[in-house]
MIVEXRO-800985 format. One line per field, with one value per residue (C-alpha): x, y, z; residue number from 0. Coordinates in steps of 0.05 Angstrom, whole numbers, plus 32768, in hexadecimal, padded with zeros to 4 digits. Layout:
<recs>
c1 <- X; ...;
c2 <- Y; ...;
c3 <- Z; ...;
i <- NUM; ...;
</recs>
This chain:
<recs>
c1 <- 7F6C; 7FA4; 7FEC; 8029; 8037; 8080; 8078; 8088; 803A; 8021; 805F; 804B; 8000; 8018; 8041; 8001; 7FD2; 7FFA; 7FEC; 8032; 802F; 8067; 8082; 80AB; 80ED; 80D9; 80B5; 8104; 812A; 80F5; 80E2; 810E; 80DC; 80DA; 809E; 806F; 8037; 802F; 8023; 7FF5; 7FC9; 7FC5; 7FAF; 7F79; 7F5F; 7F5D; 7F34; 7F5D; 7F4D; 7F90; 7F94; 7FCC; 7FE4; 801C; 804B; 8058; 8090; 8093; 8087; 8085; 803B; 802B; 8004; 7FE7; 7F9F; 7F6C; 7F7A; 7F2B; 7F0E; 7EF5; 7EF0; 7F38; 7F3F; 7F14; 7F30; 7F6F; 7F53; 7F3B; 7F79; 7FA4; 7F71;
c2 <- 8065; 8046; 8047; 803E; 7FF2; 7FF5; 8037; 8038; 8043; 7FFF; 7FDF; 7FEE; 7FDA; 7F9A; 7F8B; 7FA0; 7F78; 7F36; 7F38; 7F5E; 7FA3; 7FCC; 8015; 8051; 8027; 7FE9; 8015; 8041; 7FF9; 7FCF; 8007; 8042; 8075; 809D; 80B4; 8081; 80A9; 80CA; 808A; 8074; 80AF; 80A8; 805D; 8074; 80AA; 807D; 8049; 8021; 8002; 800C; 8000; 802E; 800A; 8012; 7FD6; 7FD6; 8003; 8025; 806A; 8055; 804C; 8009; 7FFC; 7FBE; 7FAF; 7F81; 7F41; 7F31; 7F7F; 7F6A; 7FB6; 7FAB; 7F79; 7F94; 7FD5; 7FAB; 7F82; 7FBB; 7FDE; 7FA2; 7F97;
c3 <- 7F1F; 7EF7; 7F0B; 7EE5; 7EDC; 7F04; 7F2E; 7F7E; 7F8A; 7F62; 7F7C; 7FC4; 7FB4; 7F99; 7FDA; 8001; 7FD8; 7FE5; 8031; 8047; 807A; 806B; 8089; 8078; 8086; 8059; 8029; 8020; 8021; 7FEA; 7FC2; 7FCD; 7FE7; 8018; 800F; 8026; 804D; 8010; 7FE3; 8011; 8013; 7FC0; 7FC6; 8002; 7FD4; 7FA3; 7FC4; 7FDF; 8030; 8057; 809B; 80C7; 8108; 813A; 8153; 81A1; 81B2; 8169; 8153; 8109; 80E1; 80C1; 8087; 806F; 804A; 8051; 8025; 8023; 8015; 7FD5; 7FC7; 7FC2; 7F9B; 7F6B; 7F64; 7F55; 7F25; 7F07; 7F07; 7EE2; 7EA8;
i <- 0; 1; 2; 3; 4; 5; 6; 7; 8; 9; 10; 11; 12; 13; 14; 15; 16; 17; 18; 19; 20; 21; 22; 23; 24; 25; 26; 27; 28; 29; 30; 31; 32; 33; 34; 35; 36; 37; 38; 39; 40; 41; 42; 43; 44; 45; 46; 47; 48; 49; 50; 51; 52; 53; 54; 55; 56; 57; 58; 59; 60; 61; 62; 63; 64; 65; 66; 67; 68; 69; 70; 71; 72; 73; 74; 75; 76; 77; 78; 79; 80;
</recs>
Protein backbone atom coordinates (compact mmCIF):
# COMPACT_ATOMS: atom_id res chain seq x y z
CA UNK A 1 0.00 0.00 0.00
CA UNK A 2 1.67 3.33 -0.70
CA UNK A 3 1.07 6.48 1.28
CA UNK A 4 1.60 9.95 0.50
CA UNK A 5 5.34 10.86 1.12
CA UNK A 6 4.50 13.70 4.02
CA UNK A 7 0.85 12.60 5.14
CA UNK A 8 -0.06 12.14 9.06
CA UNK A 9 -0.37 8.23 8.37
CA UNK A 10 3.47 7.75 6.90
CA UNK A 11 4.49 10.33 9.36
CA UNK A 12 3.14 8.25 12.25
CA UNK A 13 4.61 4.98 10.62
CA UNK A 14 7.92 6.58 10.42
CA UNK A 15 7.79 7.60 14.19
CA UNK A 16 6.68 3.94 14.85
CA UNK A 17 9.24 2.37 12.70
CA UNK A 18 12.16 4.15 14.61
CA UNK A 19 11.35 2.29 17.91
CA UNK A 20 8.98 5.24 19.53
CA UNK A 21 5.14 4.24 21.11
CA UNK A 22 3.01 7.07 20.82
CA UNK A 23 -0.96 7.84 21.79
CA UNK A 24 -3.91 9.94 20.95
CA UNK A 25 -2.30 12.94 23.04
CA UNK A 26 1.23 12.71 21.33
CA UNK A 27 -0.23 11.71 18.10
CA UNK A 28 -2.67 15.55 18.34
CA UNK A 29 0.67 17.41 19.73
CA UNK A 30 3.51 15.80 16.83
CA UNK A 31 1.24 15.43 14.10
CA UNK A 32 -1.96 17.27 14.60
CA UNK A 33 -4.44 14.45 14.53
CA UNK A 34 -6.90 13.55 16.33
CA UNK A 35 -7.65 10.80 14.77
CA UNK A 36 -5.18 8.26 15.74
CA UNK A 37 -7.25 4.94 16.29
CA UNK A 38 -8.20 5.49 12.97
CA UNK A 39 -4.61 5.67 11.41
CA UNK A 40 -3.75 2.82 13.10
CA UNK A 41 -6.46 0.59 11.90
CA UNK A 42 -5.30 1.70 8.08
CA UNK A 43 -1.57 0.68 8.84
CA UNK A 44 -3.05 -2.85 10.60
CA UNK A 45 -5.10 -3.43 7.46
CA UNK A 46 -2.42 -2.74 5.64
CA UNK A 47 -0.01 -5.15 7.14
CA UNK A 48 1.48 -3.52 9.45
CA UNK A 49 2.27 -5.50 13.33
CA UNK A 50 1.08 -2.91 16.03
CA UNK A 51 0.97 -3.77 19.35
CA UNK A 52 -1.97 -1.85 21.75
CA UNK A 53 -0.98 -1.63 25.51
CA UNK A 54 -2.11 0.23 28.57
CA UNK A 55 0.33 2.16 31.06
CA UNK A 56 -0.51 1.60 34.88
CA UNK A 57 -3.11 3.94 36.02
CA UNK A 58 -4.08 5.15 32.30
CA UNK A 59 -7.18 4.82 30.34
CA UNK A 60 -5.41 5.92 27.11
CA UNK A 61 -4.23 3.02 24.25
CA UNK A 62 -0.53 2.83 23.28
CA UNK A 63 0.82 1.87 20.12
CA UNK A 64 4.22 0.94 19.26
CA UNK A 65 5.66 -1.88 16.64
CA UNK A 66 8.07 -4.38 16.73
CA UNK A 67 11.56 -2.95 15.56
CA UNK A 68 12.73 -6.64 14.48
CA UNK A 69 9.22 -7.92 12.56
CA UNK A 70 10.99 -8.11 9.44
CA UNK A 71 7.42 -8.22 7.90
CA UNK A 72 7.70 -4.72 8.84
CA UNK A 73 10.48 -3.70 7.69
CA UNK A 74 9.85 -5.07 4.49
CA UNK A 75 6.62 -3.71 3.88
CA UNK A 76 8.54 -0.42 4.56
CA UNK A 77 11.11 -0.94 2.38
CA UNK A 78 8.78 -1.73 0.01
CA UNK A 79 6.78 1.17 0.55
CA UNK A 80 9.85 3.87 0.12
CA UNK A 81 11.20 2.37 -3.21
Amino acid sequence: MKHRKNSKTTRILKHLLEGNSINSVDAFEKFNTTRLSSVIKHLRDAGYDIETYYKANSILGNYRMDNYNNDNNKLWRDYTK
